[in-house]
N, C-alpha and C positions, 0 to 999 in steps of 0.2 A: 504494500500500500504506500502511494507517494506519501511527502508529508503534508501537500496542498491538500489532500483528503481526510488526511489527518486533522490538519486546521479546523475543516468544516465540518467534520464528524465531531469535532469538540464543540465547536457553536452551536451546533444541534442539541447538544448535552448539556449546554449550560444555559440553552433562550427555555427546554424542558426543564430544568428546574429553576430557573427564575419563575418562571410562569406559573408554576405547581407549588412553589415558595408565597407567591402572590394569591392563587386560589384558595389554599390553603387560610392564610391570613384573613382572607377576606370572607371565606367560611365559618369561621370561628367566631368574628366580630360583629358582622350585621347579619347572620341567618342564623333562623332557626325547622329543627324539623326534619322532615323529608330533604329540603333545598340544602341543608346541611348535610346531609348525607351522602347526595349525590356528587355535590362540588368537593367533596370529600373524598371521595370512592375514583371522583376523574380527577382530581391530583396525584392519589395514590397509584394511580394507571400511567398517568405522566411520568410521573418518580423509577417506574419499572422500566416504561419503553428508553429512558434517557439511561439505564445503564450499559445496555448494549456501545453505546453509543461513546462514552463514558471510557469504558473496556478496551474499544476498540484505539483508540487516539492514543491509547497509553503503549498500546503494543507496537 
């Protein structure tokens, strides 16, 4: 794998957990409920798909 791939395979991993760092926050503070739950559930899903990703740039 180049390292230019490498690059963007880290962007990838890190705009997925900013954003899952930010859903997260923002699930906690103004919802409650089911909407809780969900923005919850698709942070944690974020959090997952961004380690592949993560893995990959290191190797």
């Amino acid at each position: 794998m180049s390292p230019l791939d490498k690059m963007w395979a880290s962007f990838v991993a890190i705009g997925l957990m900013a954003f899952a760092s930010l859903l997260i926050t923002y699930a906690r503070a103004k919802t409650t409920g089911a909407v809780r739950l969900v923005l919850s559930i698709v942070a944690f899903v974020m959090l997952v798909a961004m380690l592949p990703f993560a893995l990959l740039s290191m190797l």
